[in-house]
N, CA and C atoms as a LAMMPS dump frame, in Angstrom:
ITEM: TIMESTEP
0
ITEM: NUMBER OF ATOMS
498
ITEM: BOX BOUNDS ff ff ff
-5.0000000000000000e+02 5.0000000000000000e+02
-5.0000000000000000e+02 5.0000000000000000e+02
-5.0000000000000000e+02 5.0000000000000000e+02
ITEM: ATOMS id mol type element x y z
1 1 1 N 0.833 -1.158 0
2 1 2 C 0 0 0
3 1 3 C 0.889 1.236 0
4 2 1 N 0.691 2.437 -0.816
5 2 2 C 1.486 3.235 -1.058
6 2 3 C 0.434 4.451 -0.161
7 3 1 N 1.664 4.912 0.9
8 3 2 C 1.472 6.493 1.642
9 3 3 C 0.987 7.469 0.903
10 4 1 N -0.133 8.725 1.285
11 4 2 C 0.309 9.44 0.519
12 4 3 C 0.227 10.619 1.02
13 5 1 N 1.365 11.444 1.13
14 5 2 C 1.461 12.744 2.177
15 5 3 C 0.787 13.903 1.354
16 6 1 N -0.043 14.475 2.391
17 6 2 C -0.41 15.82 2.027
18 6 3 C 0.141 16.912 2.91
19 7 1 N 0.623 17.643 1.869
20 7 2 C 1.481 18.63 2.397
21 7 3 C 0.877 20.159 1.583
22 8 1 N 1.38 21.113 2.389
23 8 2 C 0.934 22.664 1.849
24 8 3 C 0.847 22.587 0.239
25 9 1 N 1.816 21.847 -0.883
26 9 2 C 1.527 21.865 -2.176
27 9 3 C 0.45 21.064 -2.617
28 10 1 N 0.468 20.083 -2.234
29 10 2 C -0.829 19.126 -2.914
30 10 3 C -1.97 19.715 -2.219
31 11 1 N -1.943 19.768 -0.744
32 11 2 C -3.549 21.286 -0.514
33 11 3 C -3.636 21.754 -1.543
34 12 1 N -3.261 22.967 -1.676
35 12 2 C -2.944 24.124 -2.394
36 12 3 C -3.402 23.345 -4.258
37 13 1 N -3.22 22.388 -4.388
38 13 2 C -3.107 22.276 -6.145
39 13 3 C -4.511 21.108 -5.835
40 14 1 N -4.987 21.046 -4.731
41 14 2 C -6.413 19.637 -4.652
42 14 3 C -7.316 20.774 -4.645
43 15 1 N -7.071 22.239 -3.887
44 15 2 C -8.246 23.014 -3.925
45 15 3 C -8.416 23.622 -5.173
46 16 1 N -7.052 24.273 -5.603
47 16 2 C -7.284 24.722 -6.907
48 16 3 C -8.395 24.334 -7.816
49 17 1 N -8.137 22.993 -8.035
50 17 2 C -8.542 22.082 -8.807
51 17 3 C -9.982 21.936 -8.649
52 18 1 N -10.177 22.049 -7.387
53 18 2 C -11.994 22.103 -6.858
54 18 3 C -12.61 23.367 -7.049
55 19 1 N -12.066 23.983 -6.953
56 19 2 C -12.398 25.821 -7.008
57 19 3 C -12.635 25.377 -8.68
58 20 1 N -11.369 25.42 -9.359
59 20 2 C -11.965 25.428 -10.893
60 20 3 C -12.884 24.908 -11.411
61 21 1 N -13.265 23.155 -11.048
62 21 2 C -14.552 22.502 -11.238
63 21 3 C -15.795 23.395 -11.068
64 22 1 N -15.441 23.689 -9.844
65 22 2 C -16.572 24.528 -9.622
66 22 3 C -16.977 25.832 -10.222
67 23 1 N -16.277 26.706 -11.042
68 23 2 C -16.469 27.526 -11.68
69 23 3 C -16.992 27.351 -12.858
70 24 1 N -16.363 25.983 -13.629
71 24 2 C -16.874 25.825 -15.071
72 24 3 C -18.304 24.921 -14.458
73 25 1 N -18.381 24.478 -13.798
74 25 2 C -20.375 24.062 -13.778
75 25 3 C -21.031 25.029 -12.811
76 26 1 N -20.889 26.371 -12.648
77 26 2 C -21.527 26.902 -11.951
78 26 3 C -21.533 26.92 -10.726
79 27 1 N -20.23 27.3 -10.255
80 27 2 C -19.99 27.308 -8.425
81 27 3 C -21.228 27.753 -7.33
82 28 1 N -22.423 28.11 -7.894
83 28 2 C -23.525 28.761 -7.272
84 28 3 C -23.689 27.337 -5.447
85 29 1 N -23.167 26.337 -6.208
86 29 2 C -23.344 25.676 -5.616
87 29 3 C -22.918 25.101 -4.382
88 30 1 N -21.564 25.301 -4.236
89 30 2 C -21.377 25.633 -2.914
90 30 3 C -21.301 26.979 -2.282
91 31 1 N -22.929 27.356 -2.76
92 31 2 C -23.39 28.508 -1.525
93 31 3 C -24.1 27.921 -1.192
94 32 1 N -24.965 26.939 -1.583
95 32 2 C -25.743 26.497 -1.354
96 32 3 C -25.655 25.14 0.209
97 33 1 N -26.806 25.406 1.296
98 33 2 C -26.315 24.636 2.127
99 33 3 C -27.247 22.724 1.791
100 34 1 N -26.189 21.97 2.212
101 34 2 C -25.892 20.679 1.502
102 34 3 C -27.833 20.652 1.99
103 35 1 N -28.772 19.474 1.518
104 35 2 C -30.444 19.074 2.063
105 35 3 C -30.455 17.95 1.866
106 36 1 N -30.763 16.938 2.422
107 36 2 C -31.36 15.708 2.717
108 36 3 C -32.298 15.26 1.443
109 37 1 N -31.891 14.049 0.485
110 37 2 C -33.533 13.853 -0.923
111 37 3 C -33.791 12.513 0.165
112 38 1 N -35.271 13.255 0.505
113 38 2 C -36.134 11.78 0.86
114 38 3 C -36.158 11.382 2.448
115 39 1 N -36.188 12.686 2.798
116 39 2 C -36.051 12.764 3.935
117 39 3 C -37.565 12.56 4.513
118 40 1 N -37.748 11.395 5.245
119 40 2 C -39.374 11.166 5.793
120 40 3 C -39.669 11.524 7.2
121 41 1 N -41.243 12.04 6.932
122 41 2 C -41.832 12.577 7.899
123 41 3 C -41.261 11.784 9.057
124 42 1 N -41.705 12.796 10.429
125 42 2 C -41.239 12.267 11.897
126 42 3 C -42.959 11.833 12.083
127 43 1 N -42.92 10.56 12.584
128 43 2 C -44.128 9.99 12.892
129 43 3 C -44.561 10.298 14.51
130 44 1 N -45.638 10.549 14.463
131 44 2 C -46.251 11.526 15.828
132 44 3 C -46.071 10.006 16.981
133 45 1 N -45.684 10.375 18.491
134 45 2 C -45.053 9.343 19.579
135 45 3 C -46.217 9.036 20.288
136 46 1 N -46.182 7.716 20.301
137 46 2 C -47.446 7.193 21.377
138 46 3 C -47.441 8.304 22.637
139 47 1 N -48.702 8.452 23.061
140 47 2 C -48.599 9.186 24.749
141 47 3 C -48.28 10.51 24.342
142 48 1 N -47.718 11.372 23.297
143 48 2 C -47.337 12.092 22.85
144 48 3 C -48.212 13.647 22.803
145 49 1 N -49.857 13.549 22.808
146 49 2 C -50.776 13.991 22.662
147 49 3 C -51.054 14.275 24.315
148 50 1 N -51.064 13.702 25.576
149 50 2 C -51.217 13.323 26.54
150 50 3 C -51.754 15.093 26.973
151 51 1 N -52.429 15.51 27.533
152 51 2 C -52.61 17.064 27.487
153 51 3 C -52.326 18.16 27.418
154 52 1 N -52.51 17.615 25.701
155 52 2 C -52.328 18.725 24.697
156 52 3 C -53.175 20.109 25.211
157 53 1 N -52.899 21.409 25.016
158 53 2 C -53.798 21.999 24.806
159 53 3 C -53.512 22.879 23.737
160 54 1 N -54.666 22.851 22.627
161 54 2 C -54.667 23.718 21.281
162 54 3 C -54.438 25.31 22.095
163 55 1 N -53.793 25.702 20.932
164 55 2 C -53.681 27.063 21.381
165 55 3 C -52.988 27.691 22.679
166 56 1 N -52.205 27.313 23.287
167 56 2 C -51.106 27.607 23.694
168 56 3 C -50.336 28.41 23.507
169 57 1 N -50.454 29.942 24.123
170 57 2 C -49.625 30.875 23.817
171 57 3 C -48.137 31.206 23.696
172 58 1 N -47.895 31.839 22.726
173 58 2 C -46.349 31.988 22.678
174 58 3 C -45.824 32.846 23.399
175 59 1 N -44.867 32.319 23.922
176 59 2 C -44.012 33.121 25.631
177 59 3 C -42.782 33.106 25.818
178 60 1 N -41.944 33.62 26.15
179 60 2 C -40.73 33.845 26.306
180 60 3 C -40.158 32.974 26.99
181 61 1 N -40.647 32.69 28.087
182 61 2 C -40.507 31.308 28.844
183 61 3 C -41.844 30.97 29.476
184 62 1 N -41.527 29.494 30.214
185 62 2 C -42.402 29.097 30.821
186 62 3 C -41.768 28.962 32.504
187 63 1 N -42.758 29.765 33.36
188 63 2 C -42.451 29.797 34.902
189 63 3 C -40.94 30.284 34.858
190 64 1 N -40.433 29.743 35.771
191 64 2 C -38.648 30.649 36.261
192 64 3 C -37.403 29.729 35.069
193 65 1 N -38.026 28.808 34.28
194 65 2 C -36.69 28.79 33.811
195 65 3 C -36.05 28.079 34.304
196 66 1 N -34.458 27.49 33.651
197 66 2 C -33.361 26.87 34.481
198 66 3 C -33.306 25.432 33.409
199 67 1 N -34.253 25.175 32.378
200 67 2 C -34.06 23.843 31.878
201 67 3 C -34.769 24.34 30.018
202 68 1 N -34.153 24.357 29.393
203 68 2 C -33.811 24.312 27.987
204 68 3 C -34.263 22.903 26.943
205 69 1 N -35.671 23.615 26.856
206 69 2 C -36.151 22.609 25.332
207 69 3 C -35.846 23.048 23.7
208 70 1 N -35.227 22.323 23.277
209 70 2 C -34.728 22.926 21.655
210 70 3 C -34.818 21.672 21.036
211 71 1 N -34.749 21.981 19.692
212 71 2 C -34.453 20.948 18.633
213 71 3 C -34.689 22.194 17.053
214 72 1 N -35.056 21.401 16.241
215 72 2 C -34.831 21.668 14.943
216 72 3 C -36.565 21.316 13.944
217 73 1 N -36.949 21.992 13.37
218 73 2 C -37.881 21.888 12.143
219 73 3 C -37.503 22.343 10.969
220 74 1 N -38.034 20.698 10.055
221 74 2 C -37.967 20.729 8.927
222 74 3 C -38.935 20.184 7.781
223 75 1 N -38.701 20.444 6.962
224 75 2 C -39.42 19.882 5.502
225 75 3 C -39.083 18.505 5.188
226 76 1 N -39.668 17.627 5.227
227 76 2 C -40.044 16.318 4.329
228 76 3 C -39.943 16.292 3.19
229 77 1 N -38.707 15.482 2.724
230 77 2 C -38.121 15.169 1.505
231 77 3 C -36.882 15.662 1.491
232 78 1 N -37.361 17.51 1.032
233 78 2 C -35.264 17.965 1.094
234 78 3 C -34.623 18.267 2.501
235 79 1 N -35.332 18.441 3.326
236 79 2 C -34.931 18.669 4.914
237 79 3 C -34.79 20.251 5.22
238 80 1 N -35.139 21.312 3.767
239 80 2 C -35.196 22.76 4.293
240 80 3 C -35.681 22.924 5.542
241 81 1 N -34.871 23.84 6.4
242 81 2 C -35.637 24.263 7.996
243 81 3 C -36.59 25.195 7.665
244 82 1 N -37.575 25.054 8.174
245 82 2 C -38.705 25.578 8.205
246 82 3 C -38.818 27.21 9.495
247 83 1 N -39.049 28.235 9.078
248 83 2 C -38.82 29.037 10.177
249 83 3 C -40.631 29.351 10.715
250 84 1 N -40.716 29.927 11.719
251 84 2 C -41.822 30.904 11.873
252 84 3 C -42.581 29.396 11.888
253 85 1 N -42.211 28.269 12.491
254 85 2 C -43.005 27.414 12.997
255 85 3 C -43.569 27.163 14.498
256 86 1 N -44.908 27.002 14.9
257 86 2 C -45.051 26.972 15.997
258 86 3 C -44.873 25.721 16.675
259 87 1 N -44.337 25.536 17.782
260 87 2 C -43.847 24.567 18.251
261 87 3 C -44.272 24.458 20.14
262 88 1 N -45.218 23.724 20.488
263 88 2 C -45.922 23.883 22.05
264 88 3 C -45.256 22.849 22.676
265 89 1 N -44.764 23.282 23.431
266 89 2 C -44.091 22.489 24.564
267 89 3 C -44.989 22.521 25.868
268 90 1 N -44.565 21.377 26.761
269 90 2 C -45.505 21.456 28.074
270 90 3 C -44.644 20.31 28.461
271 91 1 N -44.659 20.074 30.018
272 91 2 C -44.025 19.271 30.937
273 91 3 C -44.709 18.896 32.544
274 92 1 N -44.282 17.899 32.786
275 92 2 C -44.459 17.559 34.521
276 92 3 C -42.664 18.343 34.964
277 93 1 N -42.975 19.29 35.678
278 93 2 C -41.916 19.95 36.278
279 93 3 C -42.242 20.251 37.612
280 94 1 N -40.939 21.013 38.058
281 94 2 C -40.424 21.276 39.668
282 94 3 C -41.517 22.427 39.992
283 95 1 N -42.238 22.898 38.475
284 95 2 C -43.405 24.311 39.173
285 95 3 C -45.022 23.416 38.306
286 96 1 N -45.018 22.355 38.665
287 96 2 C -46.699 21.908 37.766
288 96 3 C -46.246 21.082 37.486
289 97 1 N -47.841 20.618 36.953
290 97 2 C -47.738 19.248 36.037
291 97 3 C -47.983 19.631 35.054
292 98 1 N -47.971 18.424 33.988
293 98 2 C -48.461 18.661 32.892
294 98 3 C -49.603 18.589 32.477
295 99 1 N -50.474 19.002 32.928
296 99 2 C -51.903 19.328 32.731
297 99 3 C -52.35 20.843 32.943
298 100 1 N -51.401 21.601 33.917
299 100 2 C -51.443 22.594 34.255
300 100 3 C -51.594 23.965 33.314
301 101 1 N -52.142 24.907 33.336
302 101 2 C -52.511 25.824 32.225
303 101 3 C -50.373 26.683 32.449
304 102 1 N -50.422 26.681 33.185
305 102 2 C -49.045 27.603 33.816
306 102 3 C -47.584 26.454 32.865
307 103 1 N -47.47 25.277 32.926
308 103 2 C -46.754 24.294 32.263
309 103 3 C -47 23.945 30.999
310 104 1 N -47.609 24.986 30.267
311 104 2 C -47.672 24.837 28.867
312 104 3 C -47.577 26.217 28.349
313 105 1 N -46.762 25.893 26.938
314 105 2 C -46.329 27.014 26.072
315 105 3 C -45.543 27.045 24.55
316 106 1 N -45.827 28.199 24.162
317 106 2 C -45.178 27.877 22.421
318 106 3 C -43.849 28.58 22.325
319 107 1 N -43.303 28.749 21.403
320 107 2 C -42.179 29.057 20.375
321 107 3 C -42.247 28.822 19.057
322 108 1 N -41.683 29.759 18.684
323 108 2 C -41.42 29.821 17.098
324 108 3 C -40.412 29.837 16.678
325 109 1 N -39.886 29.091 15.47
326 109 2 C -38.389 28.488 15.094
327 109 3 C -38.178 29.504 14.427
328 110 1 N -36.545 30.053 14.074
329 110 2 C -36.173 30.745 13.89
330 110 3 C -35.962 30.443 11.622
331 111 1 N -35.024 31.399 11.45
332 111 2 C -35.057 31.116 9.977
333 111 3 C -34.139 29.906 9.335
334 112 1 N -33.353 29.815 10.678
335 112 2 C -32.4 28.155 10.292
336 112 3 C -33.358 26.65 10.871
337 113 1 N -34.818 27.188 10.992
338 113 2 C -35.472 26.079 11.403
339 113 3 C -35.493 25.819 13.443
340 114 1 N -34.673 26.607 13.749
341 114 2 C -34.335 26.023 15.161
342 114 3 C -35.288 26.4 16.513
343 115 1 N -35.36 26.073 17.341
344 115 2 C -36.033 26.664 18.336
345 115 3 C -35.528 26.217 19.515
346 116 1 N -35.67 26.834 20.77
347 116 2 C -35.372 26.874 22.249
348 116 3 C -36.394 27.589 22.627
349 117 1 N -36.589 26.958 23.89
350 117 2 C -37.877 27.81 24.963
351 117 3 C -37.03 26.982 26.433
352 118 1 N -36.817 27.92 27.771
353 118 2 C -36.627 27.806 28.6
354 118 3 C -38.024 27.508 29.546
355 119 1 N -38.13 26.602 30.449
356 119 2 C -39.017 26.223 30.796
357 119 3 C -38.306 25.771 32.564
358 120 1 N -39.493 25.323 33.378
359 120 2 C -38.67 24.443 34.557
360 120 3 C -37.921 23.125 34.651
361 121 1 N -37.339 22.792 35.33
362 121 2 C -36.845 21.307 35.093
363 121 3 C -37.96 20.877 35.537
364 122 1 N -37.493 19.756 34.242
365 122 2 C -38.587 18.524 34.047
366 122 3 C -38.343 17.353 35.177
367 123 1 N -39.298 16.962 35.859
368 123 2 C -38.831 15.707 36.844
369 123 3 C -39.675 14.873 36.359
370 124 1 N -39.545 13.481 36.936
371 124 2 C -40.234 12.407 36.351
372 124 3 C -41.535 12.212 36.738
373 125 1 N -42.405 11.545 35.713
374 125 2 C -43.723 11.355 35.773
375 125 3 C -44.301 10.185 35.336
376 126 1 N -44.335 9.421 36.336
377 126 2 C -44.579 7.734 36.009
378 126 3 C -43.509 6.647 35.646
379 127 1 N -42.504 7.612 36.565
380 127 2 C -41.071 6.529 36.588
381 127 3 C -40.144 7.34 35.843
382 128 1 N -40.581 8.77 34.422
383 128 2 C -39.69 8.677 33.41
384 128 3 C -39.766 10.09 33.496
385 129 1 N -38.524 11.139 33.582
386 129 2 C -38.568 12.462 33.266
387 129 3 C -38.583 12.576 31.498
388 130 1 N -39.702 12.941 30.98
389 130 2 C -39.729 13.224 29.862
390 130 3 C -40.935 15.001 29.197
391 131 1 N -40.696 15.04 28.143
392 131 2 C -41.042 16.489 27.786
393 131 3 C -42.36 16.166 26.36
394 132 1 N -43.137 16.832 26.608
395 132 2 C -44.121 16.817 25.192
396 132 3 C -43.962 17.746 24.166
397 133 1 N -43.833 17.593 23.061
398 133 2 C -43.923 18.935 22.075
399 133 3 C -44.693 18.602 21.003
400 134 1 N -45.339 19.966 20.738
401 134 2 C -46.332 19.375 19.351
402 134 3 C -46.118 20.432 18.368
403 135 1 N -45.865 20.05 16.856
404 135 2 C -46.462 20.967 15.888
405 135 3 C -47.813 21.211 15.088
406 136 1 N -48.194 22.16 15.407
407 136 2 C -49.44 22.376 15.65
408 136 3 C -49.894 23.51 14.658
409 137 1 N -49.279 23.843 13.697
410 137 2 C -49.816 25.321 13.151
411 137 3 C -50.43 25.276 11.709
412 138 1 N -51.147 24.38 11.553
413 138 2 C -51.853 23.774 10.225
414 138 3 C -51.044 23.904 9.093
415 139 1 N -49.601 24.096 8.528
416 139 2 C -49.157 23.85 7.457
417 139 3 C -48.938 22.769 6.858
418 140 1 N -48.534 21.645 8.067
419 140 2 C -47.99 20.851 7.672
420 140 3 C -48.804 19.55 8.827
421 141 1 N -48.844 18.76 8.7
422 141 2 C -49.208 17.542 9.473
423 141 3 C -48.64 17.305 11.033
424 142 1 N -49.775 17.727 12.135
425 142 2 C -49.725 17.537 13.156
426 142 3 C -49.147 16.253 13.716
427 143 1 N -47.634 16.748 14.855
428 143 2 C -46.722 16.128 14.988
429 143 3 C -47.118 16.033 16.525
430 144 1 N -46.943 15.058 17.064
431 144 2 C -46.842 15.055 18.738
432 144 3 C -45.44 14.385 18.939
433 145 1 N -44.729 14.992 19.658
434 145 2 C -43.253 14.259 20.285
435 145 3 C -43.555 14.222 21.757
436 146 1 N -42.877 12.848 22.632
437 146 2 C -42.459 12.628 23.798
438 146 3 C -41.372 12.286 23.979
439 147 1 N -40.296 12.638 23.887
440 147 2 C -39.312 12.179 24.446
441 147 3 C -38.743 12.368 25.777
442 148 1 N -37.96 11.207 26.051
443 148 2 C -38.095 10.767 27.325
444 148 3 C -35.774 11.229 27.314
445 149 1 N -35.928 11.626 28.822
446 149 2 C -34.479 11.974 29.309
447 149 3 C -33.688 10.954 29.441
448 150 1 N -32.59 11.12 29.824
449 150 2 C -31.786 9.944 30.093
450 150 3 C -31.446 10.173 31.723
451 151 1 N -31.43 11.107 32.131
452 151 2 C -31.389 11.006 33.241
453 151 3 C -32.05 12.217 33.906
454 152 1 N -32.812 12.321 34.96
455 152 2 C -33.451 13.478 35.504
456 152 3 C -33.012 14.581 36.081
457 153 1 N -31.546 14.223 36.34
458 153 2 C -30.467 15.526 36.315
459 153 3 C -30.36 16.254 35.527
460 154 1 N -30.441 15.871 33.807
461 154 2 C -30.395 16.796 32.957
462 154 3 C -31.144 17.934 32.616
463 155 1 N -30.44 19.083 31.895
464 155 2 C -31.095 20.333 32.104
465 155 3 C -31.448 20.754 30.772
466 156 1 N -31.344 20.081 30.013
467 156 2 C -32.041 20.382 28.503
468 156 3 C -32.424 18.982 27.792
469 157 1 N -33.427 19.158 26.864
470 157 2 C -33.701 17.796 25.933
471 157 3 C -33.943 18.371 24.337
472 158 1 N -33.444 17.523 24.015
473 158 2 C -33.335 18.27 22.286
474 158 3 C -34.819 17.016 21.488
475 159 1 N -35.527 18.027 20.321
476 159 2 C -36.472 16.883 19.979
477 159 3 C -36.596 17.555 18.258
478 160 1 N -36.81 16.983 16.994
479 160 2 C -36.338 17.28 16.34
480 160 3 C -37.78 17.082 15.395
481 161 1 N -38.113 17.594 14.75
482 161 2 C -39.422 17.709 13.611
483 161 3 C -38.893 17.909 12.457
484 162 1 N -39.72 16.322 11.359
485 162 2 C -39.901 16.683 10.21
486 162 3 C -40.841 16.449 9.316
487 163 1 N -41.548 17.816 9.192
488 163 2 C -43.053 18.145 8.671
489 163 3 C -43.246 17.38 7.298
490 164 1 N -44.37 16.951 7.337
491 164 2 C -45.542 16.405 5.884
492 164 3 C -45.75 17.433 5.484
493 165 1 N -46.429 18.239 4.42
494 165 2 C -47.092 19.09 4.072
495 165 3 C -48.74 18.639 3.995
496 166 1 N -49.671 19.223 5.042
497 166 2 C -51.112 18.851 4.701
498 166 3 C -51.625 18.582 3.524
């Protein structure tokens, strides 16, 4: 098997070489950020729905804070992030349960698709510290997520959506 060192010249003459490709077919393309073909819907989680409530206002946080729900929304098929999506979170936490009008609340994803909402820590509820989130804003096919923590110490849970189009 033959070594093969890369050093400052072969850099230098491998990018060249890519830079030029890319000019004679239209370099537009790496501006472009890389998308997912065939990327399938996120299928809504058993228990997931568990009390929901429609319409759930959007808030800056929920109660004092201290525990961080985020993840990501996207499009089905190419994986574009979707911005200006509403996204309702609610929890069994250290201030309510999850049934509570005070333990539920929205956010809206930003233009890279993303979202965070600070909320209370989540403690466990029927053995399992876990968090509900739903997408809910009629564009695209109503999503329910539950995911469940790994441990109840933790102070954030990440949950990730990817929309059908109705």
């Amino acid at each position: 098997m033959t070594a093969r060192l890369i050093n400052r010249r072969t850099l230098l003459a491998t990018g060249g070489a890519v830079l030029g490709a890319a000019a004679m077919t239209g370099g537009s393309r790496l501006i472009v950020p890389a998308r997912a073909k065939g990327l399938a819907p996120t299928p809504s989680m058993r228990g997931g729905s568990n009390n929901y409530r429609p319409g759930a206002p959007v808030v800056d946080r929920i109660g004092g804070g201290g525990f961080w729900m985020f993840g990501t929304v996207r499009r089905a098929g190419d994986g574009a992030p979707l911005a200006g999506q509403r996204i309702q979170i609610w929890a069994h936490t250290t201030e309510g349960h999850e049934r509570d009008l005070r333990s539920h609340g929205a956010t809206l994803t930003g233009a890279d698709g993303v979202f965070r909402l600070e909320m209370p820590q989540i403690v466990p509820a029927f053995g399992q510290p876990h968090g509900h989130l739903a997408y809910d804003s009629g564009d695209f096919e109503t999503v329910f997520l539950r995911p469940v923590m790994p441990s109840s110490r933790d102070t954030s849970l990440e949950a990730h959506f990817v929309l059908q189009p109705v």
